[in-house]
GUMI-624550 format. One record per atom (N, C-alpha, C): x, y, z. Coordinates in steps of 0.1 Angstrom, whole numbers, plus 2048, in hexadecimal, padded with zeros to 3 digits. Last residue first. Example, Ala and Ser with C-alpha at 12.3 -4.5 7.8 and 13.67 -1.06 7.14 Angstrom:
BEGIN
<px:880	py:7EA	pz:847>
<px:889	py:7F5	pz:847>
<px:881	py:800	pz:84F>
<px:884	py:7C7	pz:84E>
<px:87B	py:7D3	pz:84E>
<px:884	py:7DF	pz:84E>
//
This chain:
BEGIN
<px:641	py:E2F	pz:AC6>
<px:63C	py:E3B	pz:ABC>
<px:636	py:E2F	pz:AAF>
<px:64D	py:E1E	pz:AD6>
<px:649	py:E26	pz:AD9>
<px:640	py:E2E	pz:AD5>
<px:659	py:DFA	pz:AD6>
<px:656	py:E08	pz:ACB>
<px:649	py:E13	pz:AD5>
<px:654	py:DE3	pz:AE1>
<px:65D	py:DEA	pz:AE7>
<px:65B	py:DF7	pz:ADD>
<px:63D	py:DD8	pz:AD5>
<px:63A	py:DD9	pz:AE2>
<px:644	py:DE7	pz:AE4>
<px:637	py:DE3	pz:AB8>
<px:63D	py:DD3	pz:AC1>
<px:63D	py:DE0	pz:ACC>
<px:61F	py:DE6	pz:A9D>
<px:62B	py:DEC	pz:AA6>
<px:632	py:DDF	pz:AB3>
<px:60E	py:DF0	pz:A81>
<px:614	py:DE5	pz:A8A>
<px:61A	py:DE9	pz:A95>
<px:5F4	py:E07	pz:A7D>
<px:600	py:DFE	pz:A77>
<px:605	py:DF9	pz:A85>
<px:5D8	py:E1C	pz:A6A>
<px:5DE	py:E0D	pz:A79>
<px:5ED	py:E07	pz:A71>
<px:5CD	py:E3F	pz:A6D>
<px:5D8	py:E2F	pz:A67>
<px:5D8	py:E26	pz:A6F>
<px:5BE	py:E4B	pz:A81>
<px:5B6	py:E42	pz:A79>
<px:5BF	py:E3A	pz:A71>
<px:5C3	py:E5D	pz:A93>
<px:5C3	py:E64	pz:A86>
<px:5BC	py:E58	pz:A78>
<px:5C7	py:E49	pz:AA8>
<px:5BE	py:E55	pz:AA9>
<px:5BC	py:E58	pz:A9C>
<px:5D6	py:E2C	pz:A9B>
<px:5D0	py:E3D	pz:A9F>
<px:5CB	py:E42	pz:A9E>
<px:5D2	py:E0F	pz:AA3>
<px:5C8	py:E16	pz:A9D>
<px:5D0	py:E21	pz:AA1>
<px:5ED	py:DED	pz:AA2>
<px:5E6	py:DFF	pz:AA6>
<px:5DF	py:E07	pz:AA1>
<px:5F4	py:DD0	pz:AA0>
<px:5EC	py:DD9	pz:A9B>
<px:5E9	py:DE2	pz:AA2>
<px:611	py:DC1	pz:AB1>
<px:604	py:DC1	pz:AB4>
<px:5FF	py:DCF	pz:AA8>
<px:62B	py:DA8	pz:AAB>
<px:626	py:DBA	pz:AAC>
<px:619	py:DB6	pz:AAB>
<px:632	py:D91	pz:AA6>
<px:639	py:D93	pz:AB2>
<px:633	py:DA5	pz:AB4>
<px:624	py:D86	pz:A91>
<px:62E	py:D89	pz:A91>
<px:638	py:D8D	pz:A98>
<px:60A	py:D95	pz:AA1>
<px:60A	py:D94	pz:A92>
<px:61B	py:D93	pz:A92>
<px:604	py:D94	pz:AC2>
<px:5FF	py:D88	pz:AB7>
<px:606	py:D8A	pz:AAC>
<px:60B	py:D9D	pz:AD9>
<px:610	py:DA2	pz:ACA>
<px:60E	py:D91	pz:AC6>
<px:5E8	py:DAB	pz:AE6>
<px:5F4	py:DA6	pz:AE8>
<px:5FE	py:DA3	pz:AD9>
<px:5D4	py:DBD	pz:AE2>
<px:5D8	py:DB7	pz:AEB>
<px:5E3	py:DB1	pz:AEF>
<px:5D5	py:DD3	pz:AC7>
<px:5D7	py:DC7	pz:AC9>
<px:5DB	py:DC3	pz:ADA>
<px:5C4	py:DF3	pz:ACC>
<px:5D1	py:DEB	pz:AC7>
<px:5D2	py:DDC	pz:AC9>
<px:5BB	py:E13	pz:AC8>
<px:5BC	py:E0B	pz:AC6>
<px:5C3	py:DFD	pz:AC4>
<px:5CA	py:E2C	pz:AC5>
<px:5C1	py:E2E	pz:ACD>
<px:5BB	py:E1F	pz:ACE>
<px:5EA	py:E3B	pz:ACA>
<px:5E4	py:E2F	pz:AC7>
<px:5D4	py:E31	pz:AD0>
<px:5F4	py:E5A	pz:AC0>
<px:5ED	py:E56	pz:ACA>
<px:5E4	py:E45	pz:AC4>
<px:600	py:E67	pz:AA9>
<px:609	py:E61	pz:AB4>
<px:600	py:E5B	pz:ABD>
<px:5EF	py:E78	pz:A9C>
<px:5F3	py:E6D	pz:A95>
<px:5FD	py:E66	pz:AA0>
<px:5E1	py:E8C	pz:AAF>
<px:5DA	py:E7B	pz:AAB>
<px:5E1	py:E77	pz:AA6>
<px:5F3	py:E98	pz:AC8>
<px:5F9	py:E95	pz:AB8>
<px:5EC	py:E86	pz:AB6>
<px:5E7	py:EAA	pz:AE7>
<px:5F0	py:E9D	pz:AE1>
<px:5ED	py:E9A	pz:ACB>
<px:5F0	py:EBF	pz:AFC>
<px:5ED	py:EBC	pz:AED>
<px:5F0	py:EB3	pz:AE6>
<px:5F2	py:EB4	pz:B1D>
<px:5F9	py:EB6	pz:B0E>
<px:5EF	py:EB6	pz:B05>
<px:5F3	py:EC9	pz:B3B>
<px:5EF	py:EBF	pz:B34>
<px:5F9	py:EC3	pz:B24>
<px:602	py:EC5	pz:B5C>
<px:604	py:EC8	pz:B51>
<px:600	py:EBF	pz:B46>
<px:5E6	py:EC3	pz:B76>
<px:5F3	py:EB9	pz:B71>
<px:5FA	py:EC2	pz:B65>
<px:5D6	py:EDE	pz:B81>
<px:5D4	py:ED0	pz:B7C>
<px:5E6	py:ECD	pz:B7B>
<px:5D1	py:EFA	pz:B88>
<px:5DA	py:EF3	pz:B92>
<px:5DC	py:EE3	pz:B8F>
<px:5BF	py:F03	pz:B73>
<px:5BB	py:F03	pz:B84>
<px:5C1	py:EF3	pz:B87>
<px:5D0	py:EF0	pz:B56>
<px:5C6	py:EFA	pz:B5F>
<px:5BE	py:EF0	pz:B6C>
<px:5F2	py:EF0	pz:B4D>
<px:5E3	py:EE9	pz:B52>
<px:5DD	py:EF3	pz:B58>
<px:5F9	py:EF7	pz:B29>
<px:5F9	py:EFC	pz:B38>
<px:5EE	py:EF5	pz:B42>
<px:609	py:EE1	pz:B15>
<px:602	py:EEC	pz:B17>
<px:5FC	py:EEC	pz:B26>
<px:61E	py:ED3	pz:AFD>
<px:617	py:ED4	pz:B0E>
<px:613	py:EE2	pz:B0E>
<px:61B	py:EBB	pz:AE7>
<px:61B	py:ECC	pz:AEA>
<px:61B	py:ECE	pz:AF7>
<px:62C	py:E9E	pz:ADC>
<px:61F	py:EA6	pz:AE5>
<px:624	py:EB3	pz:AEA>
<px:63E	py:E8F	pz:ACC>
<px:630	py:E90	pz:AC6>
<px:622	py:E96	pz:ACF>
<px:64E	py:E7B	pz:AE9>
<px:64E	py:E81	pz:AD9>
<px:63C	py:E82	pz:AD7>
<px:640	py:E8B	pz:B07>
<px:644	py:E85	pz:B03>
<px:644	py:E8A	pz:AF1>
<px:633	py:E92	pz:B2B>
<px:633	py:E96	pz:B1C>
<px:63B	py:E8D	pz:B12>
<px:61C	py:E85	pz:B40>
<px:62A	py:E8B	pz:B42>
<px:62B	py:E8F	pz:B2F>
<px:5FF	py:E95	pz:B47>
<px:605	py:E89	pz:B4A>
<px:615	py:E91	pz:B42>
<px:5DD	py:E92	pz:B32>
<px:5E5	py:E9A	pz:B3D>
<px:5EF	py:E8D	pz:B43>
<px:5D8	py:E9E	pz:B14>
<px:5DC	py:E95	pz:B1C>
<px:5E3	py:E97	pz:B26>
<px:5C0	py:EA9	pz:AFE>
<px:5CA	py:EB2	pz:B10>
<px:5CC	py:EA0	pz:B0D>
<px:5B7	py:EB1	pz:ADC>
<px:5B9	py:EAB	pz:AE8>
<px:5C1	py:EAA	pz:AF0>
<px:5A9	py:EC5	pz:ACB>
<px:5B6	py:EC4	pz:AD1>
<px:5B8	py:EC2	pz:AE2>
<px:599	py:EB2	pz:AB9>
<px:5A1	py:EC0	pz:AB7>
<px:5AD	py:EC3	pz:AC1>
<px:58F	py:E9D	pz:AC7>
<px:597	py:E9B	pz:ABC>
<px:5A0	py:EAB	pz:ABD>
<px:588	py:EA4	pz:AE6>
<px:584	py:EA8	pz:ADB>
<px:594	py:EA2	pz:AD2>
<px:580	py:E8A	pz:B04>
<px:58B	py:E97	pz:AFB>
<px:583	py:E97	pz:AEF>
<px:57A	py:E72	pz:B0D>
<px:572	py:E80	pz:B10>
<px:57B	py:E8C	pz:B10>
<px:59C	py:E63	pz:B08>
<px:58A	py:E5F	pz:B0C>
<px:585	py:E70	pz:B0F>
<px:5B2	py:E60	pz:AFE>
<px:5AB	py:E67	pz:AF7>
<px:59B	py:E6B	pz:AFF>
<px:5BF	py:E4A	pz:B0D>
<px:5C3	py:E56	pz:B0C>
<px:5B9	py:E65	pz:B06>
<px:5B5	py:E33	pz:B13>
<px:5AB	py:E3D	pz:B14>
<px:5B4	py:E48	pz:B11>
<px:5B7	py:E1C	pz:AFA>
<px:5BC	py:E21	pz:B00>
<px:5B4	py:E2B	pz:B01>
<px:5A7	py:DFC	pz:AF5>
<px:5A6	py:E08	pz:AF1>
<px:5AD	py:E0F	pz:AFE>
<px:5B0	py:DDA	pz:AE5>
<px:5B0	py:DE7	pz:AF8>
<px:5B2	py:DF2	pz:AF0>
<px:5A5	py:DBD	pz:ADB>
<px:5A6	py:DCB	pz:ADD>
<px:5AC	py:DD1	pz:AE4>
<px:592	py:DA8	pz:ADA>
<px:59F	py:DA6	pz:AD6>
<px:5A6	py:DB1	pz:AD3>
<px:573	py:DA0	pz:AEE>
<px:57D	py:DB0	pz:AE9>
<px:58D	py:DAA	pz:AE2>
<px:56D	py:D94	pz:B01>
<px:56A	py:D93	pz:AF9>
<px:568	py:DA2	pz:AEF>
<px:582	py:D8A	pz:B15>
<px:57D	py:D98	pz:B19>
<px:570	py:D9A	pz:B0E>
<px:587	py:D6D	pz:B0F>
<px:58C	py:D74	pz:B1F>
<px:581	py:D81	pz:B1D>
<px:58A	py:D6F	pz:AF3>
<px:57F	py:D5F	pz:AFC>
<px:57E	py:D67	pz:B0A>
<px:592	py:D7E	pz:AEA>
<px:589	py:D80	pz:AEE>
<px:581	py:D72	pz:AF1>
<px:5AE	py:D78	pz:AF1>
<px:5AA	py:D88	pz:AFA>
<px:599	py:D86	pz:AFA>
<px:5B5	py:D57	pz:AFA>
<px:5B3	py:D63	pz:AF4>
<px:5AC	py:D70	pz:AFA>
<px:5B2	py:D3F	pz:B06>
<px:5BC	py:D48	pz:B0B>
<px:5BE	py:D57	pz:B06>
<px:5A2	py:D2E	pz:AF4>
<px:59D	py:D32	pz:B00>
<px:5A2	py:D3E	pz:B0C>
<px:5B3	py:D37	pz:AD8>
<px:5AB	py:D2F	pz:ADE>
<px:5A1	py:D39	pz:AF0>
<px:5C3	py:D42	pz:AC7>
<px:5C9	py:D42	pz:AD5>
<px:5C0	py:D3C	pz:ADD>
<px:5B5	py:D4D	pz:AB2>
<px:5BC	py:D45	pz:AB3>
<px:5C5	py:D3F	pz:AC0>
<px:5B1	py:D68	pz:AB8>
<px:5A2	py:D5C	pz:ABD>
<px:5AB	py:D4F	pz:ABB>
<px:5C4	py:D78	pz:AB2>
<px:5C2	py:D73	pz:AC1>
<px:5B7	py:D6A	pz:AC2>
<px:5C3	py:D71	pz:A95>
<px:5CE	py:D6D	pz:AA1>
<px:5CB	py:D6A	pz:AAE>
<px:5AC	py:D7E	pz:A90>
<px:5AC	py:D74	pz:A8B>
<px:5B9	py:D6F	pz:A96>
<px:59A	py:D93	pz:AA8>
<px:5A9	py:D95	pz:A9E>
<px:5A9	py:D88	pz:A9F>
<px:57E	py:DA0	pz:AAB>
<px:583	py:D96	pz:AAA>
<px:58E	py:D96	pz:AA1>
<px:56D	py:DB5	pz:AAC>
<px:575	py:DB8	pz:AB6>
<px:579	py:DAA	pz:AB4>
<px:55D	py:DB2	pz:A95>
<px:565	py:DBE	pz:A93>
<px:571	py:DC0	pz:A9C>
<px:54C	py:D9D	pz:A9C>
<px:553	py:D9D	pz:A95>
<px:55E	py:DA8	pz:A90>
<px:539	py:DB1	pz:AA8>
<px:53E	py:DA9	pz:AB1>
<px:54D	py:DA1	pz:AAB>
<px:53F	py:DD1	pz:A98>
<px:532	py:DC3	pz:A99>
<px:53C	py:DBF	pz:AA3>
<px:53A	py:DF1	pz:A90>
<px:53F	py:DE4	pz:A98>
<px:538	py:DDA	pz:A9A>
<px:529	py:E08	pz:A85>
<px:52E	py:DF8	pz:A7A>
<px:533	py:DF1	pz:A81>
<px:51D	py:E17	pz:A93>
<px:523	py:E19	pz:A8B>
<px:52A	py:E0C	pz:A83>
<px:50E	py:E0F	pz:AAC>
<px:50B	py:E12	pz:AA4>
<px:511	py:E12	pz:A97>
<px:529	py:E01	pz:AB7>
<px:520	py:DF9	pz:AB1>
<px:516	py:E03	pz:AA7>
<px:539	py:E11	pz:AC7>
<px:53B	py:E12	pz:AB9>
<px:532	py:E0E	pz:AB0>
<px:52F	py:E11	pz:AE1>
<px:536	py:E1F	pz:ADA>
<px:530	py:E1D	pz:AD1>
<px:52D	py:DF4	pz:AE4>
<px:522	py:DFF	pz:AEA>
<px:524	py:E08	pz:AE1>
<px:54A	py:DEA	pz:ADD>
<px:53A	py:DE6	pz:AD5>
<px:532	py:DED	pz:AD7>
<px:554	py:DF8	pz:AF4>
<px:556	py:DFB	pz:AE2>
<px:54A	py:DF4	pz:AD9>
<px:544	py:DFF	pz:B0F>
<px:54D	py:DF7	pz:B08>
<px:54F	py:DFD	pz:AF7>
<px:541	py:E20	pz:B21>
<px:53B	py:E16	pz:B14>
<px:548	py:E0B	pz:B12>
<px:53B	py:E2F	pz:B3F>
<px:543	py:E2D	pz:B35>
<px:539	py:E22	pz:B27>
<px:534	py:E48	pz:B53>
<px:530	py:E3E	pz:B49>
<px:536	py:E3E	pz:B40>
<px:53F	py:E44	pz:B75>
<px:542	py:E48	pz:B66>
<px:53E	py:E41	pz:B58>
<px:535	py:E2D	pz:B8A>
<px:532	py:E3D	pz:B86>
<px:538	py:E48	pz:B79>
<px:556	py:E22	pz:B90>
<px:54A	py:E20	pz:B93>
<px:544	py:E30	pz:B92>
<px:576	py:E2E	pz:B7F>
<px:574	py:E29	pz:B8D>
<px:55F	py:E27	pz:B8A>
<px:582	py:E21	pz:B60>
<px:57D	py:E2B	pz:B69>
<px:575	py:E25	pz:B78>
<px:593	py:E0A	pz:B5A>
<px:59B	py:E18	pz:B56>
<px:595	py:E20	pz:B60>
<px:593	py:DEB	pz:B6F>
<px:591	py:DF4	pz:B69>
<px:594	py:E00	pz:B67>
<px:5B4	py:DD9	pz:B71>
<px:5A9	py:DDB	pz:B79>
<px:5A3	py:DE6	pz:B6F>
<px:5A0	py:DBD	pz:B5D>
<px:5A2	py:DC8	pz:B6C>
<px:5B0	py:DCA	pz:B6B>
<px:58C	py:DC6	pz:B3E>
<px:592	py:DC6	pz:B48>
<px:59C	py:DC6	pz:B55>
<px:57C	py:DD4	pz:B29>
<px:576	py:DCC	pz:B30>
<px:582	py:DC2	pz:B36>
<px:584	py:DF5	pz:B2A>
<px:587	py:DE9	pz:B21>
<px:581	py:DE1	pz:B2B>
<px:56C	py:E15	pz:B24>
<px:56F	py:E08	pz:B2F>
<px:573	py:DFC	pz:B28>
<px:56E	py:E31	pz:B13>
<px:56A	py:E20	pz:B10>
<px:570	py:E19	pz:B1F>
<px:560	py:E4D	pz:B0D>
<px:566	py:E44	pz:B1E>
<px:560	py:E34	pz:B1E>
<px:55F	py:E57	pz:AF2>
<px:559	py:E4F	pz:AF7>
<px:563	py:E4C	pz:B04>
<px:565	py:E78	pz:AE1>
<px:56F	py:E6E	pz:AE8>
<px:562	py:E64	pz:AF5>
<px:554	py:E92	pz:AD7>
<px:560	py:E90	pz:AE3>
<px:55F	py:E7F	pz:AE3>
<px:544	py:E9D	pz:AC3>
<px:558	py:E9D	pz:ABE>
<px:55A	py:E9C	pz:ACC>
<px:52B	py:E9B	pz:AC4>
<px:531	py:EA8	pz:AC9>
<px:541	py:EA7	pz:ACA>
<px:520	py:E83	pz:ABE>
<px:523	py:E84	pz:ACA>
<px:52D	py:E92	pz:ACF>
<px:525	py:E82	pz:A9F>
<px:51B	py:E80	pz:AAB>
<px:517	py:E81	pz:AB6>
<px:53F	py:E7E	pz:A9A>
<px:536	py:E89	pz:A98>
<px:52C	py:E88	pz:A9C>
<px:54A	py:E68	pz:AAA>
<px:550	py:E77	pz:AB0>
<px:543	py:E85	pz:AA7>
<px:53F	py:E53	pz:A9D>
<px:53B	py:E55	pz:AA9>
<px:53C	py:E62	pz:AAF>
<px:54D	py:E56	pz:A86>
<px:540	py:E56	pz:A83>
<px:539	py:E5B	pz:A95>
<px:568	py:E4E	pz:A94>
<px:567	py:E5B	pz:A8E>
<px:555	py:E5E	pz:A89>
<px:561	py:E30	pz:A99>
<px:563	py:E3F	pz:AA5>
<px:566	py:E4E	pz:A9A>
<px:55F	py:E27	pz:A83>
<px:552	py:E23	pz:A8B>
<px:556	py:E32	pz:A97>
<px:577	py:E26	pz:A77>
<px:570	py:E30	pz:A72>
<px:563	py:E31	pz:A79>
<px:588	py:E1A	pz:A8E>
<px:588	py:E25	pz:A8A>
<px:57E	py:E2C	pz:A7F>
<px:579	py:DFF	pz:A87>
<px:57A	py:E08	pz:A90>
<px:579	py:E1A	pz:A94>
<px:582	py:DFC	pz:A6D>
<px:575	py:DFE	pz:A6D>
<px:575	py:E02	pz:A7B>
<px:59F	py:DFA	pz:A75>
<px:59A	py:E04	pz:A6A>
<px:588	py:E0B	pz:A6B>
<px:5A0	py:DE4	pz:A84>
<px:5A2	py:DEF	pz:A89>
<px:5A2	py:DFC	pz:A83>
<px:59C	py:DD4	pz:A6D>
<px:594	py:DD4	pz:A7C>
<px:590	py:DDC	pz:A83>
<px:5B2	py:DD3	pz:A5B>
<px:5A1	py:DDC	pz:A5B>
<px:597	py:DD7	pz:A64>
<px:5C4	py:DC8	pz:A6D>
<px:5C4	py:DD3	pz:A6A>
<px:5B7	py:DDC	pz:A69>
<px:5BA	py:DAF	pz:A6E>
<px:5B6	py:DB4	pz:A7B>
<px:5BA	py:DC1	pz:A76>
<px:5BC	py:DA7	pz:A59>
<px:5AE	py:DA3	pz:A58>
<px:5AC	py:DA8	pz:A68>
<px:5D5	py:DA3	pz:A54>
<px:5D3	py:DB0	pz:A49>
<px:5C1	py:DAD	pz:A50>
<px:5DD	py:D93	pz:A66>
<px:5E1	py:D9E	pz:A6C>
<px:5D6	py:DAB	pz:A63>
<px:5D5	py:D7C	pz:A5A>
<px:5D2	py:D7F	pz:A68>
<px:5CF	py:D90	pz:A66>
<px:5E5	py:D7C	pz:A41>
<px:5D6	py:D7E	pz:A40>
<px:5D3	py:D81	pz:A4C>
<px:603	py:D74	pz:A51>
<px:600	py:D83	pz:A4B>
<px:5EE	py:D83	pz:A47>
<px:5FA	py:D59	pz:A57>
<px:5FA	py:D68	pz:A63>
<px:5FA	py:D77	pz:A5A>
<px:5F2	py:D50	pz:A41>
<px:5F0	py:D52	pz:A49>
<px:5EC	py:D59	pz:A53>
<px:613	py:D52	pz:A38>
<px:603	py:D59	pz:A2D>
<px:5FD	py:D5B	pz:A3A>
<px:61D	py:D44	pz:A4A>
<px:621	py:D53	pz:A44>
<px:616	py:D5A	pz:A43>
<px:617	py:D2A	pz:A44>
<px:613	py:D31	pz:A53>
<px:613	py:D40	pz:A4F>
<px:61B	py:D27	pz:A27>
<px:60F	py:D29	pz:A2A>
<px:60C	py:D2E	pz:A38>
<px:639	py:D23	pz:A2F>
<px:638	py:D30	pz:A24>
<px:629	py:D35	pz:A2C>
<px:63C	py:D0F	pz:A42>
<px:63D	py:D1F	pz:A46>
<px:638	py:D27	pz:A3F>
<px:631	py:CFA	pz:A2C>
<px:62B	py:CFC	pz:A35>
<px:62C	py:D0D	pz:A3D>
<px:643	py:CF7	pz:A14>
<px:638	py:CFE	pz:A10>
<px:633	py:D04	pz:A1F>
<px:65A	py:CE6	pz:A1D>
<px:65E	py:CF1	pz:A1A>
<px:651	py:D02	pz:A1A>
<px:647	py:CD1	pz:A26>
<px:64D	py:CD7	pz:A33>
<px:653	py:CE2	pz:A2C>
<px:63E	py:CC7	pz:A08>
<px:639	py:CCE	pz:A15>
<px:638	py:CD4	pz:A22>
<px:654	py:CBE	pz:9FD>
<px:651	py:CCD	pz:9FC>
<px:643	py:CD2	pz:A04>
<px:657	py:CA8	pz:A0F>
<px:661	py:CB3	pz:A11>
<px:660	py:CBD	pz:A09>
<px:642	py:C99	pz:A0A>
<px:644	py:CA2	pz:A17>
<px:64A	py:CA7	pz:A1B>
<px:649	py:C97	pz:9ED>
<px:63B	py:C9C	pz:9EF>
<px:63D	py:CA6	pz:9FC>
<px:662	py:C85	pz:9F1>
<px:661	py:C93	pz:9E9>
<px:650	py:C9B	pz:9EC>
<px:655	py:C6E	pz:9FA>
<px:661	py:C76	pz:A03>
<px:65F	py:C84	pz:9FE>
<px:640	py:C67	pz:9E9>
<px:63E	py:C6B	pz:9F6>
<px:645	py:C72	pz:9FE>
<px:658	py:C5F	pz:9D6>
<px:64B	py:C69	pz:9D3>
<px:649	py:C6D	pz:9E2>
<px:661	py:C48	pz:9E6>
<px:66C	py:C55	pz:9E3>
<px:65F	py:C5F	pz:9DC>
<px:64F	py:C38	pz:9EA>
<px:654	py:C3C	pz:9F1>
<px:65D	py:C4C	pz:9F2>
<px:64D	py:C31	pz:9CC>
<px:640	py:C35	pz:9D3>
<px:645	py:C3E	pz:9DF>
<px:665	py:C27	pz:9C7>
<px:65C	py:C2F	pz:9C0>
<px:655	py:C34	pz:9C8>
<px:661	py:C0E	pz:9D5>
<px:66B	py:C19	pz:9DA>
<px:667	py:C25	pz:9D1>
<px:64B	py:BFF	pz:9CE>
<px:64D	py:C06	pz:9DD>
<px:653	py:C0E	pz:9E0>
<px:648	py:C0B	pz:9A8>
<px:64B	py:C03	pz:9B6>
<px:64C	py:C03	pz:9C7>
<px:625	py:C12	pz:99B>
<px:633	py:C18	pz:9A1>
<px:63B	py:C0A	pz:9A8>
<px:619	py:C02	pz:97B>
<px:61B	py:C02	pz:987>
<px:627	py:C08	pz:98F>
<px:620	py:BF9	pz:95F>
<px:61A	py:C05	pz:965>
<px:61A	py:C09	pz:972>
<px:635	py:BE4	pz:962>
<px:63B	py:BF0	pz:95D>
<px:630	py:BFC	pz:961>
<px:622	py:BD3	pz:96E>
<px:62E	py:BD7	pz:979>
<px:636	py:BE1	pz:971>
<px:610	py:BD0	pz:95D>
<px:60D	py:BD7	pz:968>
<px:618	py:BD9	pz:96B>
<px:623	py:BC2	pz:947>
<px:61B	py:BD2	pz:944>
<px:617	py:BD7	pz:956>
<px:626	py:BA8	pz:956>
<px:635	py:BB5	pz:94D>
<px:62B	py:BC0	pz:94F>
<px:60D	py:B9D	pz:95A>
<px:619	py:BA1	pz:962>
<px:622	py:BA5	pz:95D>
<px:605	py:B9C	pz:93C>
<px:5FD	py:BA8	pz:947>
<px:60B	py:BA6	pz:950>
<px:610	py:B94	pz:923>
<px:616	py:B95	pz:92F>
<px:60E	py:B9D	pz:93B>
<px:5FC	py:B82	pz:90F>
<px:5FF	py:B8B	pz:911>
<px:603	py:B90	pz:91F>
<px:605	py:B62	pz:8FA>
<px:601	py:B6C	pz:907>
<px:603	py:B76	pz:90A>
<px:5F7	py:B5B	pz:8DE>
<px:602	py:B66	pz:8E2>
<px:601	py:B6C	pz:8EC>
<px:5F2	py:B3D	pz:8CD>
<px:5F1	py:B48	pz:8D6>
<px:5F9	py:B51	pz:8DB>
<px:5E7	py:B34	pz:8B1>
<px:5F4	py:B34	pz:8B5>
<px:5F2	py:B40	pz:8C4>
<px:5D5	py:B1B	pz:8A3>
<px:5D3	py:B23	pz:8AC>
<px:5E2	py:B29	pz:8B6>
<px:5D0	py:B06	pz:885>
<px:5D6	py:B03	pz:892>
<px:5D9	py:B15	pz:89D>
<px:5BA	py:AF7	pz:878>
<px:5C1	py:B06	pz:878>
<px:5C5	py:B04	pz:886>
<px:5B8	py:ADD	pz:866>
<px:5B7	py:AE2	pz:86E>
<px:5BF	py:AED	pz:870>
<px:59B	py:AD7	pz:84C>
<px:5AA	py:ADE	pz:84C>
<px:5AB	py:ADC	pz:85D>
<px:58B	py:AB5	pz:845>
<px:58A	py:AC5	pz:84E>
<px:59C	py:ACC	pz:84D>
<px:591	py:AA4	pz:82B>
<px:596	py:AA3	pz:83C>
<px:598	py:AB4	pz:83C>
<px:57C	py:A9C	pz:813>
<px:587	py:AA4	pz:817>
<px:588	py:AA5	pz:826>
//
C-alpha cells in the first residue's frame, strides 16, 4: 500500500488586521490627548480654588490657636494685655519698654513657630512676611497693657466705642467693644484679595483692606 498522503491546509492568521484593529490611530490618540487637556485647563482653577480656600481655612486656625494662646496668657498675668513689638520698622515702642514678640508671649501656651506661618504668605517665597519678619502676622497694639474688661483706647472715637473721660488732662479715651477690635491679622491680603482677623473676643473672619468693621 502507497502511504496516504494528508495534505495540510493552512489558515493564516492576520496579526496585521488584529493589531491595527487593537491598536489606536495617530489621530485617535491625538484627539484623546486634546480631550484629556481640555478637561484639564477646565479642572486646573477649580483645584487653585480648593487650594486657596485650604490656605485660608489653615491660617484661620492660626489665628484661633492664637487667640486661645492669649486668653490663657491674660489669666496669668493678671488680665492685662502683652506689649507685643511686631518685628518691624519702624518699631511700635520706643527703647526701654519691655516688650515680647508673640512667640515670647504665647509660646508658652501652644504657639509654635508653625503657628505664625499662613500657608499663602510662605507661598510668596522669599518676599513673604515671614521669610522678612519671621511672623506672617501684625499684632495690633490697640489692646497692649489694657485689661480685657474694659479696655481705654486713647485717640479719636469711632463705630463700636464708648468715650469716656481722660484722666489728669490725657487725650479723650475709649472703651473699646472686643468684638470690634482686630487684634490679629494677615499682613497682607493673601486669601482672595482679604486678609484673616483675630478679635479680641476671639472669632477670626476675613476682611479686605477697604472694610472698616
Amino acid at each position: 500500500m502507497k502511504p496516504s498522503s494528508h495534505t495540510t491546509t493552512s489558515f493564516p492568521v492576520k496579526h496585521n488586521r488584529l493589531r491595527s484593529l487593537a491598536a489606536f490611530t495617530l489621530l485617535e490618540l491625538m484627539l484623546v490627548i486634546s480631550i484629556i487637556a481640555i478637561l484639564a485647563s477646565l479642572l486646573m482653577p477649580a483645584i487653585g480654588t480648593m487650594r486657596q480656600k485650604a490656605d485660608s481655612i489653615a491660617c484661620a486656625s492660626n489665628l484661633r490657636t492664637i487667640g486661645v494662646a492669649s486668653q490663657l496668657y491674660l489669666q496669668d498675668h493678671s488680665y492685662i494685655y502683652p506689649c507685643i513689638q511686631n518685628p518691624v520698622d519702624p518699631p511700635i515702642y520706643p527703647p526701654g519698654i519691655p516688650t515680647q514678640s508673640m512667640l515670647q508671649a504665647f509660646g508658652p501656651y501652644g504657639v509654635t513657630a508653625k503657628t505664625l506661618q499662613c500657608p499663602s504668605d510662605l507661598k510668596q517665597g522669599k518676599g513673604s512676611s515671614y521669610a522678612l519678619y519671621q511672623n506672617s502676622y501684625d499684632w495690633k497694639p490697640t489692646l497692649d497693657d489694657e485689661s480685657p474688661n474694659e479696655p481705654l483706647v486713647y485717640g479719636r472715637g469711632g463705630r463700636g466705642f464708648t468715650q469716656a473721660s481722660g484722666a489728669g488732662g490725657a487725650p479723650p479715651a475709649f472703651v473699646a467693644k472686643l468684638t470690634k477690635i482686630r487684634q490679629v491679622f494677615d499682613d497682607t491680603q493673601i486669601h482672595f484679595g482679604h486678609m484673616n482677623a483675630l478679635y479680641a473676643d476671639g472669632h477670626v473672619v476675613a476682611f479686605s483692606s477697604a472694610t472698616t468693621h
